[in-house]
TIVO-2410 file (N, C-alpha, C; in nm, 3 decimals):
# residues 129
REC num residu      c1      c2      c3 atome chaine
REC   1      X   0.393   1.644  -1.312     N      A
REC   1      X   0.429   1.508  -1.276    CA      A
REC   1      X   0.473   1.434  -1.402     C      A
REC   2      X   0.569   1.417  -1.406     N      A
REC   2      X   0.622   1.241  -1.502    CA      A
REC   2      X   0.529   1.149  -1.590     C      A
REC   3      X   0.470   1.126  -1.681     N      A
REC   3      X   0.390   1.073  -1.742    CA      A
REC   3      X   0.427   0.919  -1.643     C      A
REC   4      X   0.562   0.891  -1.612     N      A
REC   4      X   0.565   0.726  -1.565    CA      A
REC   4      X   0.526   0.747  -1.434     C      A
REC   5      X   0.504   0.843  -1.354     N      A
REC   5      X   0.483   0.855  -1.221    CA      A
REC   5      X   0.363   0.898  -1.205     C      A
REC   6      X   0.293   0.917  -1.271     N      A
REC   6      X   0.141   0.990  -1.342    CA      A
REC   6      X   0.098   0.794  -1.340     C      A
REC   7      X   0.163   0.708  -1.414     N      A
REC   7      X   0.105   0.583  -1.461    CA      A
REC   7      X   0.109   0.511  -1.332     C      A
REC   8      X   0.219   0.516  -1.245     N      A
REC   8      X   0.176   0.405  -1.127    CA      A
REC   8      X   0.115   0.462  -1.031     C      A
REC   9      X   0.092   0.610  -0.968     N      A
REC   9      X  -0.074   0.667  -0.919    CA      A
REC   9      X  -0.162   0.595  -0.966     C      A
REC  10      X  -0.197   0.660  -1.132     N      A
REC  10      X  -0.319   0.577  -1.161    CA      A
REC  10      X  -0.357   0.400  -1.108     C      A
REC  11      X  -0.238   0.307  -1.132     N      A
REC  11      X  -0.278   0.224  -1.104    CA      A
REC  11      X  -0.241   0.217  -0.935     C      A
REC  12      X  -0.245   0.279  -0.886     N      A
REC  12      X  -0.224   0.271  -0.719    CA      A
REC  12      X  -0.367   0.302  -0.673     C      A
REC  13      X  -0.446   0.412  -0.779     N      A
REC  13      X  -0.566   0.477  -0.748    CA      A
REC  13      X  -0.684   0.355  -0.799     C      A
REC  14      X  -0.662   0.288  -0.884     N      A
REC  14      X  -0.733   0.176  -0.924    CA      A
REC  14      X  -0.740   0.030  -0.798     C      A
REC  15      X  -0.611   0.035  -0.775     N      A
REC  15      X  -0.601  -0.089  -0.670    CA      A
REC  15      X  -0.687  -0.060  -0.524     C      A
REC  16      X  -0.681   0.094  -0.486     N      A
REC  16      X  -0.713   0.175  -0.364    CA      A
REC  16      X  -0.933   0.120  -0.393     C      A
REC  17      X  -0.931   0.189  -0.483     N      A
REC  17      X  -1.062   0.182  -0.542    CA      A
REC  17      X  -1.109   0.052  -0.535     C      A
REC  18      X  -1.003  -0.064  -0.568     N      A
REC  18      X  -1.059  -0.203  -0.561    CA      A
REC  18      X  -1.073  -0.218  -0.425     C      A
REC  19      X  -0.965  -0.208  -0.379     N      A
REC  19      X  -0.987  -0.238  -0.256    CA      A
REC  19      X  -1.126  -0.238  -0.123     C      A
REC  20      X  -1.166  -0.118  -0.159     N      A
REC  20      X  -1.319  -0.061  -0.150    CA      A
REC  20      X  -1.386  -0.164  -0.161     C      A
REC  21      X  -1.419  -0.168  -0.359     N      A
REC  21      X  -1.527  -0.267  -0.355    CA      A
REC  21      X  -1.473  -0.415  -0.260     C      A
REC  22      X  -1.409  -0.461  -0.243     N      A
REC  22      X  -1.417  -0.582  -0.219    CA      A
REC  22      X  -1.417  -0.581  -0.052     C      A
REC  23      X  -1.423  -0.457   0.041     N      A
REC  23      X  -1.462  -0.435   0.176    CA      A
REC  23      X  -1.603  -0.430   0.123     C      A
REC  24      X  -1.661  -0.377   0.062     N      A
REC  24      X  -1.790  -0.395   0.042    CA      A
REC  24      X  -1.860  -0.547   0.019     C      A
REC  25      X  -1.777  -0.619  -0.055     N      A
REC  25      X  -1.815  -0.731  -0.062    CA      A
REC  25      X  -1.779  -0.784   0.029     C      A
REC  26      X  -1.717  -0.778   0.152     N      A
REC  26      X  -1.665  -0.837   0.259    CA      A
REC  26      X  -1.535  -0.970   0.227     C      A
REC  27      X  -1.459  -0.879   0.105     N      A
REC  27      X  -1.366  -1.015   0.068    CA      A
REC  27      X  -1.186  -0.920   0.132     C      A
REC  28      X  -1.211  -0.907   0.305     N      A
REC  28      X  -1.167  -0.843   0.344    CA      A
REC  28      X  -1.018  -0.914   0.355     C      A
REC  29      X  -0.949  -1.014   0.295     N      A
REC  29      X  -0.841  -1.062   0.313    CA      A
REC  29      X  -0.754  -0.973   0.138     C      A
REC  30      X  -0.854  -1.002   0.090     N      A
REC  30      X  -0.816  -0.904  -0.080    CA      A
REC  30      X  -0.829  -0.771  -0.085     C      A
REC  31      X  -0.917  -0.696   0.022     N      A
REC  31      X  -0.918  -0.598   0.038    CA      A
REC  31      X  -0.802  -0.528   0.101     C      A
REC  32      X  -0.721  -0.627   0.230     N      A
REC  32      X  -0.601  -0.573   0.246    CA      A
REC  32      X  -0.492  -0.595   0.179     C      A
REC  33      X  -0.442  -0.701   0.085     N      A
REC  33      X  -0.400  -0.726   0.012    CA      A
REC  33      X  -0.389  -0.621  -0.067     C      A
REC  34      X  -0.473  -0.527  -0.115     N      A
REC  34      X  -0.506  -0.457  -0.272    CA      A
REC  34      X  -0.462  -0.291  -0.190     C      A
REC  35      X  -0.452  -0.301  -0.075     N      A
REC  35      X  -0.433  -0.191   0.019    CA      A
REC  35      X  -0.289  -0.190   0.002     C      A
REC  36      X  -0.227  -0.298   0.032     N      A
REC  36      X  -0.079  -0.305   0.001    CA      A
REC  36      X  -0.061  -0.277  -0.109     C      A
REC  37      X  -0.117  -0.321  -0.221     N      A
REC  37      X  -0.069  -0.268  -0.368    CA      A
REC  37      X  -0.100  -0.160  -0.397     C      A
REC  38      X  -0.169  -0.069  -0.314     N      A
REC  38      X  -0.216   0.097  -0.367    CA      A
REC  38      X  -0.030   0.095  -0.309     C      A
REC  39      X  -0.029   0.102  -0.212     N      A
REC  39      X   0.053   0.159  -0.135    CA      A
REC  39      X   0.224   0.143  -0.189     C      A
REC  40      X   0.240   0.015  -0.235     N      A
REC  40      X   0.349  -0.010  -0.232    CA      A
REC  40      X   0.383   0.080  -0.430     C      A
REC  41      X   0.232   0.086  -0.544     N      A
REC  41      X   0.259   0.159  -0.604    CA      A
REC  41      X   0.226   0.305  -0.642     C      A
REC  42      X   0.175   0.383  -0.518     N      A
REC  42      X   0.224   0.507  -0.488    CA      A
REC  42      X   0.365   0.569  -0.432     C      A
REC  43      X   0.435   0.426  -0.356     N      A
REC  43      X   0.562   0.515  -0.293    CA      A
REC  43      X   0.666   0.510  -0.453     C      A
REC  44      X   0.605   0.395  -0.529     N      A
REC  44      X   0.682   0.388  -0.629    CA      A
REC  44      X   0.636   0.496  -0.735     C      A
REC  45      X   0.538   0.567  -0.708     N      A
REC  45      X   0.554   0.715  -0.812    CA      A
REC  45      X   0.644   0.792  -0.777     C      A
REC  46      X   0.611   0.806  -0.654     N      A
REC  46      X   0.660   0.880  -0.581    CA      A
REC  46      X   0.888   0.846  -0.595     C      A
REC  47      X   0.897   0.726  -0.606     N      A
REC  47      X   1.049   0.731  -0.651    CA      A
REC  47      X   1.081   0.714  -0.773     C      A
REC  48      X   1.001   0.687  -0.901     N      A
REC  48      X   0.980   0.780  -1.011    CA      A
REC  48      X   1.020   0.892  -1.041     C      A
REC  49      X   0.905   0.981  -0.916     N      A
REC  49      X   0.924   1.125  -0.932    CA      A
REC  49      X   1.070   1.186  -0.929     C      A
REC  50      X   1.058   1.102  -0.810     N      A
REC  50      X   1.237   1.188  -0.720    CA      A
REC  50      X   1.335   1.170  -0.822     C      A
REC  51      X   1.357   1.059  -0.903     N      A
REC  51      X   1.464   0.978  -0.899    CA      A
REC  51      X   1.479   0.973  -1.096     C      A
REC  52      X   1.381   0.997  -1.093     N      A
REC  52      X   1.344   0.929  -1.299    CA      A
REC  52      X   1.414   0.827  -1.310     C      A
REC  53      X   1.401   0.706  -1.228     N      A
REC  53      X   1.483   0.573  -1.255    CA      A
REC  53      X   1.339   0.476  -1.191     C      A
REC  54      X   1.354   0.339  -1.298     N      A
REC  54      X   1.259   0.194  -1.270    CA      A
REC  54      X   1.285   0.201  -1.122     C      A
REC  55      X   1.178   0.214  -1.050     N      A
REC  55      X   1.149   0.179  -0.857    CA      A
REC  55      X   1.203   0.039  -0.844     C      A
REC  56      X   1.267   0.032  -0.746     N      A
REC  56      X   1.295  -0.086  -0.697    CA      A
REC  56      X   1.212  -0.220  -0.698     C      A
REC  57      X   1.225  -0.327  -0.734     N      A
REC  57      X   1.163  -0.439  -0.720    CA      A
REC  57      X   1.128  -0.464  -0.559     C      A
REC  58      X   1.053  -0.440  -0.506     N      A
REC  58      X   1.049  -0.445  -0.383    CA      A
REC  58      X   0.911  -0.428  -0.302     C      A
REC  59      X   0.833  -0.513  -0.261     N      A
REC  59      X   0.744  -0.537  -0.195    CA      A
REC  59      X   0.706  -0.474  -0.039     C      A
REC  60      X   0.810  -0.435   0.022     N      A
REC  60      X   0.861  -0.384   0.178    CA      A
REC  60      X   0.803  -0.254   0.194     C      A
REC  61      X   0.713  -0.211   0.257     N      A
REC  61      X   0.668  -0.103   0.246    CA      A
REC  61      X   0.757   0.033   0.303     C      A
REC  62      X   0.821  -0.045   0.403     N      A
REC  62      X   0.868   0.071   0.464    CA      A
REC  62      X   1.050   0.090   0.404     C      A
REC  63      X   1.091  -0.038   0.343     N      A
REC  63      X   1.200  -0.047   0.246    CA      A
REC  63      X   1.218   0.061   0.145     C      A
REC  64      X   1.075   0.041   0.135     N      A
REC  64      X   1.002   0.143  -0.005    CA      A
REC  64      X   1.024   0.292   0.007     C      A
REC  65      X   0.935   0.323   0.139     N      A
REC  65      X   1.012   0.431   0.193    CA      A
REC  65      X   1.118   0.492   0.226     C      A
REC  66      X   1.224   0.401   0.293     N      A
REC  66      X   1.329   0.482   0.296    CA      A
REC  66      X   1.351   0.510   0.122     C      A
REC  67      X   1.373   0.372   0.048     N      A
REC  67      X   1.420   0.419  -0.085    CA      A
REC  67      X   1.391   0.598  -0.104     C      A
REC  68      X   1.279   0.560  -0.119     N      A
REC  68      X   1.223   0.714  -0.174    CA      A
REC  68      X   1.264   0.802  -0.117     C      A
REC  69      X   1.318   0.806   0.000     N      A
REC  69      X   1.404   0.960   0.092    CA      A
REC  69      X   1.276   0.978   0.179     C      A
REC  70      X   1.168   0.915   0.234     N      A
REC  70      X   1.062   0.928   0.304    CA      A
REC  70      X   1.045   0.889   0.462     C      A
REC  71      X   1.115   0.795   0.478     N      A
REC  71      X   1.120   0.737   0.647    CA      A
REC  71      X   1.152   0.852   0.726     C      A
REC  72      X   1.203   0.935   0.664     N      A
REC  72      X   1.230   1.073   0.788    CA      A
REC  72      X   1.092   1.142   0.809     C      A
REC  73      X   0.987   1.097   0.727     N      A
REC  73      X   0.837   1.196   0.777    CA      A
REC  73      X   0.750   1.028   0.800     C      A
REC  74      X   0.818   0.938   0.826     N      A
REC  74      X   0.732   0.841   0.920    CA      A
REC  74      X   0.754   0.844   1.082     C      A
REC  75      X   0.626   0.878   1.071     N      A
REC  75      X   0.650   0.843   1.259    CA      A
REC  75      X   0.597   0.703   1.274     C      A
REC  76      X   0.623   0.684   1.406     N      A
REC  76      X   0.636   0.531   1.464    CA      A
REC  76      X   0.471   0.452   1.432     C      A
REC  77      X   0.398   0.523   1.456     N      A
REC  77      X   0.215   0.510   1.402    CA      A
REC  77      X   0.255   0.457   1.256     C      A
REC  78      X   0.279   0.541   1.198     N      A
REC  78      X   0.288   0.511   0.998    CA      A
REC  78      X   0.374   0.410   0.974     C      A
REC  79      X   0.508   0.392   1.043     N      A
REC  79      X   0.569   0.284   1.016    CA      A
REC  79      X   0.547   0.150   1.109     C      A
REC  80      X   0.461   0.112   1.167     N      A
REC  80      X   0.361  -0.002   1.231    CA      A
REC  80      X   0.282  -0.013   1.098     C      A
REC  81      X   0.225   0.099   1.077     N      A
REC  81      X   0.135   0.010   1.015    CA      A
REC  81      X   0.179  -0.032   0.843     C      A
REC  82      X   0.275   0.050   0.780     N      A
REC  82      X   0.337  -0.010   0.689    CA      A
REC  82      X   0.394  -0.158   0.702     C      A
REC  83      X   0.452  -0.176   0.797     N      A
REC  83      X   0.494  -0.334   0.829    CA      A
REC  83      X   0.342  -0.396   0.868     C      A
REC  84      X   0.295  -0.364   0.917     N      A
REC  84      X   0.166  -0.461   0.935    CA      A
REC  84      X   0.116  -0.504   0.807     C      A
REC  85      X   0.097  -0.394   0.666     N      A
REC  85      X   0.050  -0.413   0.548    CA      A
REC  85      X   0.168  -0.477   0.489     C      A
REC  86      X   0.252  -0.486   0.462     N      A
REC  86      X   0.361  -0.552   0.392    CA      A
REC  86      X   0.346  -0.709   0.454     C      A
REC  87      X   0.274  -0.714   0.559     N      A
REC  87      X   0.265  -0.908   0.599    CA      A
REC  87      X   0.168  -0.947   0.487     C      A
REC  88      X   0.077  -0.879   0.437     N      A
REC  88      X  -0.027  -0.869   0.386    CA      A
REC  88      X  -0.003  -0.908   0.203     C      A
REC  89      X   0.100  -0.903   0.161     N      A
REC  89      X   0.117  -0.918   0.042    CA      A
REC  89      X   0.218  -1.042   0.055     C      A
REC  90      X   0.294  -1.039   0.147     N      A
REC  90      X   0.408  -1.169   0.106    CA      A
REC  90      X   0.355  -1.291   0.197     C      A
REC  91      X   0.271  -1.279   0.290     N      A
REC  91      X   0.195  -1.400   0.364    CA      A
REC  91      X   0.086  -1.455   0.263     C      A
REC  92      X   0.011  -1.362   0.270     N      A
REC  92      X  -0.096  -1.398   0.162    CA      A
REC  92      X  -0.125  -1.472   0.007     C      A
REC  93      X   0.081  -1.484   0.009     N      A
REC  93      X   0.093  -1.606  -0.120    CA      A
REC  93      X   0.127  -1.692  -0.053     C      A
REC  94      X   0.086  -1.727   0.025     N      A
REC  94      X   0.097  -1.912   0.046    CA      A
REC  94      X   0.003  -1.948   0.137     C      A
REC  95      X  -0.036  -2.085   0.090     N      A
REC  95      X  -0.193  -2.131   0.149    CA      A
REC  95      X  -0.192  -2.154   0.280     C      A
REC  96      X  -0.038  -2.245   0.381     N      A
REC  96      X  -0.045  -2.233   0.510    CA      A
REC  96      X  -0.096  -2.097   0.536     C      A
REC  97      X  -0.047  -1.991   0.516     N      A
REC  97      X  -0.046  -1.866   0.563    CA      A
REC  97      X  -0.158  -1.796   0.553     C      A
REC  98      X  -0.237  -1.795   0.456     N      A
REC  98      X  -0.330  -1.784   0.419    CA      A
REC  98      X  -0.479  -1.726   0.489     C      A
REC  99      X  -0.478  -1.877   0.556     N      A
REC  99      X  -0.604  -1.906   0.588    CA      A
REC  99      X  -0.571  -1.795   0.737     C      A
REC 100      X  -0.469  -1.812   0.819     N      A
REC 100      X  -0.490  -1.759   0.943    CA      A
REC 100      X  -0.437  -1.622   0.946     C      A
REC 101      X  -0.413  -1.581   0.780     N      A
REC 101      X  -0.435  -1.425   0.740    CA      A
REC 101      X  -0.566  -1.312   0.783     C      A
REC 102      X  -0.635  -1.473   0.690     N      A
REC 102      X  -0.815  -1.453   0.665    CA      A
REC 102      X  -0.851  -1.402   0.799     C      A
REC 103      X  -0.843  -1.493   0.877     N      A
REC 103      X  -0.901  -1.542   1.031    CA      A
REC 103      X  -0.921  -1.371   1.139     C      A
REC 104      X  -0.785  -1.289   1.076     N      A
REC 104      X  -0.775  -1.141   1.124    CA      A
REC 104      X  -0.843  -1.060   1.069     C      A
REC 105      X  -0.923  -1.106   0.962     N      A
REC 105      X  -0.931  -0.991   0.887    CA      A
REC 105      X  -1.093  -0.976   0.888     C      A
REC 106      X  -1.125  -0.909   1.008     N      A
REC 106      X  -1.272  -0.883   1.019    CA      A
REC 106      X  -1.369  -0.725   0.926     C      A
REC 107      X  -1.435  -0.733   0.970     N      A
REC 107      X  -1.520  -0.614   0.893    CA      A
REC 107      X  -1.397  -0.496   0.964     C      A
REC 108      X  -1.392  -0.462   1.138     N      A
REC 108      X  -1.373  -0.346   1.177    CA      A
REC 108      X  -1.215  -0.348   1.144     C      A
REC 109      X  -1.143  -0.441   1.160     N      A
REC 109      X  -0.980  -0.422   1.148    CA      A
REC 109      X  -0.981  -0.395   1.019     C      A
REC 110      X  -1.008  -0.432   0.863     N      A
REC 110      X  -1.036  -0.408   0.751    CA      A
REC 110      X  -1.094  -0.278   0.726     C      A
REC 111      X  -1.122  -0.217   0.769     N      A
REC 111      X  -1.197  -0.093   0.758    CA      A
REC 111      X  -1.120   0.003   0.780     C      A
REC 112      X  -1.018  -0.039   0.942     N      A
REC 112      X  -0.898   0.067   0.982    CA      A
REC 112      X  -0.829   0.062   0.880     C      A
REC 113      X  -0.786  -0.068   0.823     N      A
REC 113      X  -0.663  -0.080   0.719    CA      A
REC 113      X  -0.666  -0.002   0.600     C      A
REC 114      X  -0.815   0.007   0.513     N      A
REC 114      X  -0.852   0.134   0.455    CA      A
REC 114      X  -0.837   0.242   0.469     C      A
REC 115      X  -0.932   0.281   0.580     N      A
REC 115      X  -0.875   0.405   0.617    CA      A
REC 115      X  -0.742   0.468   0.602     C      A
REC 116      X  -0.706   0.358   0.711     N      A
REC 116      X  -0.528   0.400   0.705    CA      A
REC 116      X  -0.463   0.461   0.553     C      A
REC 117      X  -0.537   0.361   0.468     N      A
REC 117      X  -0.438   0.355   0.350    CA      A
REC 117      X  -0.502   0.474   0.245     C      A
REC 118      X  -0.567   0.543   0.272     N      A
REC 118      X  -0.614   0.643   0.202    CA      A
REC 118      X  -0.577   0.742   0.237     C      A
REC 119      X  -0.567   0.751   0.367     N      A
REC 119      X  -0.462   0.879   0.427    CA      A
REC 119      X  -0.344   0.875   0.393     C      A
REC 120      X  -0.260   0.707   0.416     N      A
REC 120      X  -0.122   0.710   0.338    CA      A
REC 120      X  -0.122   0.777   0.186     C      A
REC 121      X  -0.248   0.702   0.108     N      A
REC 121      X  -0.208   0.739  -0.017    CA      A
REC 121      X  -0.224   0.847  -0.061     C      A
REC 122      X  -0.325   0.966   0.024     N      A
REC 122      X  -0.309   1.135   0.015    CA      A
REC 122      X  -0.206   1.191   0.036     C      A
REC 123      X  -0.110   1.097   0.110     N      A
REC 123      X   0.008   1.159   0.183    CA      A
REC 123      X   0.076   1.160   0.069     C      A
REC 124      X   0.110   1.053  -0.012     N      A
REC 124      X   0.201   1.010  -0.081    CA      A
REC 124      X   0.197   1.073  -0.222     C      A
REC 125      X   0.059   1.093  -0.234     N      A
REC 125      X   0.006   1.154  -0.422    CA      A
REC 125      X   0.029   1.312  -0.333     C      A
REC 126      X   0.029   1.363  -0.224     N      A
REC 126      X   0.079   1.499  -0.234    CA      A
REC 126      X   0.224   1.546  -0.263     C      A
REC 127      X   0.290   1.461  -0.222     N      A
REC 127      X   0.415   1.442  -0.278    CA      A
REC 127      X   0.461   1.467  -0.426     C      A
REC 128      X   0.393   1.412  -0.482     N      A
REC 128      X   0.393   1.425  -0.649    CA      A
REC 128      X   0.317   1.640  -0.728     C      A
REC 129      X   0.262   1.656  -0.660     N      A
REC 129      X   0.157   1.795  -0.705    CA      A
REC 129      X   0.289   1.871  -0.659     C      A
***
């Protein structure tokens, strides 16, 4: 693997990890939030890898994906819930939006969103090996 595609894993694997603690702490609006940022910088190792060019500036999860040559191994399940997590980073900066972010974001839906995103991000760091 790419020493630069090696560097945004790591910090994809750090954000994934945060994410954790702060379902633990029940600060489940940052927890999905930090779910989006594993995610959005694993697909960006992952176009690193492919590509040896700076990943797109781009927040869109599933944007992200096609970039990378990947939307052809999303099925309709994976790409729901990539758009569901991508509300999650560009809603979540602004305070209207905010609060009735929060309001969804219980212990059990927070928990799927994890989940989810650990399977994405196995998916995605297999890509790279």
């Amino acid at each position: 693997m790419r020493p630069q595609a090696e560097a945004w894993l790591k910090i994809a694997a750090e954000d994934l990890d945060t994410a954790k603690y702060n379902f633990e702490g029940k600060k489940y609006l940052w927890a999905i939030f930090l779910c989006q940022q594993a995610l959005e910088k694993a697909f960006k190792a992952v176009y690193f890898e492919r590509f040896e060019q700076v990943p797109p500036r781009k927040h869109d999860l599933v944007a992200l994906a096609k970039a990378c040559g990947l939307i052809g191994e999303c099925d309709e399940n994976r790409l729901d819930f990539l758009r569901r997590l991508t509300v999650y980073y560009i809603e979540s900066r602004y305070p209207e939006d905010k609060a009735e972010l929060a309001a969804k974001c219980n212990q059990e839906y927070t928990k799927e969103i994890v989940e989810q995103t650990e399977v994405t991000f196995q998916w995605l760091a297999s890509k790279l090996s």
